[in-house]
C-alpha positions as CSV (number, residue, x, y, z in Angstrom):
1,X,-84.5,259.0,-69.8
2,X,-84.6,263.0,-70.2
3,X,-87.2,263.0,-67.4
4,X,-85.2,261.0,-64.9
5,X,-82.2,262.8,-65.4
6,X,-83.8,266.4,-65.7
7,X,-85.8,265.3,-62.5
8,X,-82.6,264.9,-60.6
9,X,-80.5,267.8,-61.6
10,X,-83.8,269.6,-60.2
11,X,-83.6,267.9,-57.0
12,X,-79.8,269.2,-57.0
13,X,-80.7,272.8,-58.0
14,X,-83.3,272.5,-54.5
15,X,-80.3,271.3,-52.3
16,X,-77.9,274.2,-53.4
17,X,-76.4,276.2,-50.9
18,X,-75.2,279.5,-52.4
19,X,-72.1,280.1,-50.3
20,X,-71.3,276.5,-50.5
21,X,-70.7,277.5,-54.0
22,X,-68.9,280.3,-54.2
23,X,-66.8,279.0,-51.4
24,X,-66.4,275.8,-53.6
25,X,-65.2,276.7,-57.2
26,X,-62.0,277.7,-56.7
27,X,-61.3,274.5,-55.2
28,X,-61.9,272.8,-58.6
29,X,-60.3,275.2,-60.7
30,X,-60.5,272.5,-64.2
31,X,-63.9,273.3,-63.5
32,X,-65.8,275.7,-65.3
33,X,-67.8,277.6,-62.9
34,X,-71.5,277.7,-64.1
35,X,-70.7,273.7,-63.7
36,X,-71.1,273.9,-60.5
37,X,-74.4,273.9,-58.4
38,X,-73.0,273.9,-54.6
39,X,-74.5,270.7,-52.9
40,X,-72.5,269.5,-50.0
41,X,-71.5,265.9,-49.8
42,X,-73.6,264.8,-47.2
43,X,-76.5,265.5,-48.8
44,X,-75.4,264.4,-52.2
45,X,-74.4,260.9,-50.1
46,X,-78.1,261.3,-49.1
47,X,-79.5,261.1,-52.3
48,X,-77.6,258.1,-53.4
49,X,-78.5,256.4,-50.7
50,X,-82.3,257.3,-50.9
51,X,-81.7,256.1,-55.1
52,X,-79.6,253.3,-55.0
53,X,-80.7,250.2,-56.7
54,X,-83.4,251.8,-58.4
55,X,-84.3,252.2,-61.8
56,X,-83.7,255.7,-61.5
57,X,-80.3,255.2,-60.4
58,X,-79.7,252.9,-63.4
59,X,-80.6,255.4,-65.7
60,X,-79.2,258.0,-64.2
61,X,-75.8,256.3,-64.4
62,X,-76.4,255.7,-68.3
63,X,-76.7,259.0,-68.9
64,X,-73.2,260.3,-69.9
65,X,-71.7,263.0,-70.1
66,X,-73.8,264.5,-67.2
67,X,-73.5,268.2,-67.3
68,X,-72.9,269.6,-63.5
69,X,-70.0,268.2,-61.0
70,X,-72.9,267.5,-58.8
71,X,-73.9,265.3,-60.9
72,X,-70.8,263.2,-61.5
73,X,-70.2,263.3,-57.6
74,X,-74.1,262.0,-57.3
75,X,-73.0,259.5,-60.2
76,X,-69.8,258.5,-58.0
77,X,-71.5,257.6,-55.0
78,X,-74.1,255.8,-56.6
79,X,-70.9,253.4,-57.6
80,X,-70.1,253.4,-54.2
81,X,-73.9,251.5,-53.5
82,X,-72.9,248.6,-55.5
83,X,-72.1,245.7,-53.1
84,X,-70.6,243.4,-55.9
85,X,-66.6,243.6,-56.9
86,X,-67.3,242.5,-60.8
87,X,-70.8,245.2,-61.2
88,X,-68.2,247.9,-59.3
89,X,-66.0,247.8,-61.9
90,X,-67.9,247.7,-65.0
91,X,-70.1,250.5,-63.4
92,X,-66.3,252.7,-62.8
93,X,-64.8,251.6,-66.6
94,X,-68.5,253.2,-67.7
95,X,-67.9,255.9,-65.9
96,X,-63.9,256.9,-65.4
97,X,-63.6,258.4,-68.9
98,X,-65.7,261.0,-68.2
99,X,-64.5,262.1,-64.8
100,X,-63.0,265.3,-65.6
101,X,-62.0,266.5,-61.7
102,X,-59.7,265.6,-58.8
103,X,-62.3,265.5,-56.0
104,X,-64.7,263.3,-58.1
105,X,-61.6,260.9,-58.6
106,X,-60.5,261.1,-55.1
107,X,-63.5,261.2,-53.0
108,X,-65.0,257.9,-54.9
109,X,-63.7,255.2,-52.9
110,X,-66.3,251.8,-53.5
111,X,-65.9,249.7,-51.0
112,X,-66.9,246.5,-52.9
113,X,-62.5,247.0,-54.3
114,X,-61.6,245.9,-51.3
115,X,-63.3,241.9,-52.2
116,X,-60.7,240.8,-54.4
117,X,-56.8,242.3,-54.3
118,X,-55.6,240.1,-57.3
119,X,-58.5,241.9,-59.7
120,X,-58.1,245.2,-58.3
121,X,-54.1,245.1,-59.3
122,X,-54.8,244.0,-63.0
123,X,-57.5,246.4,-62.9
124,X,-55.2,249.2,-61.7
125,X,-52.7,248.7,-63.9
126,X,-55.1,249.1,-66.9
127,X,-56.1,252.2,-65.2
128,X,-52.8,253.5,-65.1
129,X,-52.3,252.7,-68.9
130,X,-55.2,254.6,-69.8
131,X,-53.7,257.8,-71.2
132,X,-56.6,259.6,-69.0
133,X,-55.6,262.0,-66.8
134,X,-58.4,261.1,-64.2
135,X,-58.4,257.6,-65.2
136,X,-54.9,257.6,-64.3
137,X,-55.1,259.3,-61.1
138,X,-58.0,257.1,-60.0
139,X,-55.7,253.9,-60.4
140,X,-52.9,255.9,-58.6
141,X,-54.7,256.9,-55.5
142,X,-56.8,253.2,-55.8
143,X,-53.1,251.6,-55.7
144,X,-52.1,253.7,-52.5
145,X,-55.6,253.0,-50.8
146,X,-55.0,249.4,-51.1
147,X,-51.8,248.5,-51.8
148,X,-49.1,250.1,-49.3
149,X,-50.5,247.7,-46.2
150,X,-52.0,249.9,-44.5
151,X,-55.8,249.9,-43.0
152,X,-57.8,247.2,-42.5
153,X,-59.2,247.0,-46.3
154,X,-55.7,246.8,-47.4
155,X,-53.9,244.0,-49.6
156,X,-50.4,242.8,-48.8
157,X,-48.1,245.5,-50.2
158,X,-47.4,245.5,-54.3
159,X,-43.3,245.8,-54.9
160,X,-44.3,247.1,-58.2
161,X,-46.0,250.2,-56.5
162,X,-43.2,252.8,-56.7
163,X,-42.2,252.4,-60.2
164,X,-45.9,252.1,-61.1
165,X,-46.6,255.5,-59.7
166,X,-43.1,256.7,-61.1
167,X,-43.9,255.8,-64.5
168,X,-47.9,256.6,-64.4
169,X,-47.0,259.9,-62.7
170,X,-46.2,261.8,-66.2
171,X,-46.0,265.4,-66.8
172,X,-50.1,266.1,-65.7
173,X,-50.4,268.6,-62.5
174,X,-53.0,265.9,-60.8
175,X,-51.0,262.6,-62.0
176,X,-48.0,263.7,-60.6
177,X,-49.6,265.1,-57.0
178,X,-51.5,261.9,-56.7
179,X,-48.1,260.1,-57.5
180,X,-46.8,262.3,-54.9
181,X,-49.6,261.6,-52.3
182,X,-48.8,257.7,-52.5
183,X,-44.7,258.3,-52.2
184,X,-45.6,260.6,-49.1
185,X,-48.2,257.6,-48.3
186,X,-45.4,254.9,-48.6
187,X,-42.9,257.0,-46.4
188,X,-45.6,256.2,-43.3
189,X,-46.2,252.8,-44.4
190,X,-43.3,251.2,-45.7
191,X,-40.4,254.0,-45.0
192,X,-37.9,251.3,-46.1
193,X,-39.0,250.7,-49.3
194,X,-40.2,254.1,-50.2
195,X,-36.9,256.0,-49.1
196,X,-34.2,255.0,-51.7
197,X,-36.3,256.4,-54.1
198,X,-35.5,259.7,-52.5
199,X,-32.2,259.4,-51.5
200,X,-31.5,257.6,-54.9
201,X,-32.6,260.6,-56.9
202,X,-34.5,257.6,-58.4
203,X,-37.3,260.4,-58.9
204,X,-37.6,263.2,-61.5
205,X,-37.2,266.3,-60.3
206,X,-40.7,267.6,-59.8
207,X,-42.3,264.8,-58.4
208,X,-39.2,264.5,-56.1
209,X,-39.8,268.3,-55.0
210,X,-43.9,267.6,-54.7
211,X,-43.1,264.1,-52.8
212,X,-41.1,266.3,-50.2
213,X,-43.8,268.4,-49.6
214,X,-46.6,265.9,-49.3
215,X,-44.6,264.1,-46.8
216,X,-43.5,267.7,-45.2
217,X,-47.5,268.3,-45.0
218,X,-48.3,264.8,-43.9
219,X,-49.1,264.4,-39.7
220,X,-48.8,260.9,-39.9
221,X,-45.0,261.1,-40.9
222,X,-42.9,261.6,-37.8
223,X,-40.5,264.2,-37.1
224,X,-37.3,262.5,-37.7
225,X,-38.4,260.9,-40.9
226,X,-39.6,264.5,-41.8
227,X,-36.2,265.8,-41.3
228,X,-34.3,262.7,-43.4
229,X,-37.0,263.4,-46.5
230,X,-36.1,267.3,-46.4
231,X,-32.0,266.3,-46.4
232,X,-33.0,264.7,-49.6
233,X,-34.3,267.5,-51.6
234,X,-31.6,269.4,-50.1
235,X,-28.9,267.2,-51.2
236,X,-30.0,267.3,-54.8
237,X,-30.3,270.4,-55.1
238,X,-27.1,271.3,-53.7
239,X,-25.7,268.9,-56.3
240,X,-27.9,270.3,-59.0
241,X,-26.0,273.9,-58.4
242,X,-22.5,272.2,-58.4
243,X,-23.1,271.0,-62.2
């Protein structure tokens, strides 16, 4: 196993790209910077399609904690090779507690989910219960991927998806944002549903405010919506500054 794995992470070190790197780190600021090597996704995408199904790949995937975020990107789209809904998620519940990174979490997106919606929600839901702050963001941003209707992997819409995210969102920076993201998500796709939370103050405070501005940031939100979501963090904090 110590040759497989030290055999990789030498094939990393050969693909690194110096200014890639520097350019990089502050983009991942949890992470220590001598973690990271400076690989660019395509060619880490490369390399798991080049390994995936191999022995190699199985060890490699065994081998936890891995040391780089190369590694755990390299690790995360390996999981995105597996063609089987069941082997995808054992391969993520192996993995998700030691994904210690937003762009891991966000840039893994396995297709295989997409094979069975009833799974996926139970699974997401666990996920959410975790007490892990990735764990936890993974199930939010797995929820709003599948779950608000939209695209053709989707799943009919969940109900339960804004008070999920409410109550999963916590006190975390990258919880909350990716509770956040899927509010600002679920003001494109179901505008109806998502608003009262808003103009309810049905929100706390901060995620309200970082809701605003994902939507605010969001092209896919129209102008007139825009302008209805901004009157709501207007109109509470006018109200906050009458108490």
């Amino acid at each position: 196993m110590p040759e497989v794995c030290d055999g990789i992470r030498a094939r990393l070190f050969l693909l690194a790209d110096p200014a890639y790197r520097a350019f990089q780190q502050p983009l991942i600021p949890t992470m220590p910077p001598e973690r990271v090597i400076g690989v660019r996704t395509p060619a880490l995408r490369a390399l798991a399609r080049e390994l995936a199904g191999t022995s190699v790949a199985e060890t490699f995937r065994a081998d936890l904690p891995h040391r780089y975020f190369e590694e755990n990107q390299l690790h995360a789209f390996l999981i995105e090779r597996i063609r089987h809904f069941g082997e995808t998620v054992a391969a993520l519940e192996a993995f998700l507690p030691y994904v210690d990174n937003w762009a891991t979490c966000d840039q893994m997106r396995p297709p295989a989910l997409g094979q069975d919606g009833a799974a996926l929600a139970i699974r997401c839901r666990a996920w959410l219960a975790s007490g892990r702050v990735y764990t936890v963001r993974f199930g939010l941003v797995t929820l709003m991927r599948y779950f608000l209707g939209a695209g053709k992997s989707a799943f009919p819409p969940d109900p339960e998806v804004p008070a999920l995210a409410v109550a999963a969102a916590g006190e975390d920076y990258y919880t909350r944002m990716a509770a956040a993201w899927l509010f600002a998500e679920g003001l494109t796709w179901q505008y109806e549903r998502f608003l009262p939370w808003l103009t309810d103050c049905r929100l706390p405070p901060e995620l309200h405010r970082m809701t605003v501005r994902k939507a605010l940031d969001s092209y896919r939100v129209p102008a007139e919506r825009k302008a209805v979501i901004r009157r709501t963090w207007t109109a509470r904090t006018e109200a906050a500054d009458r108490t």
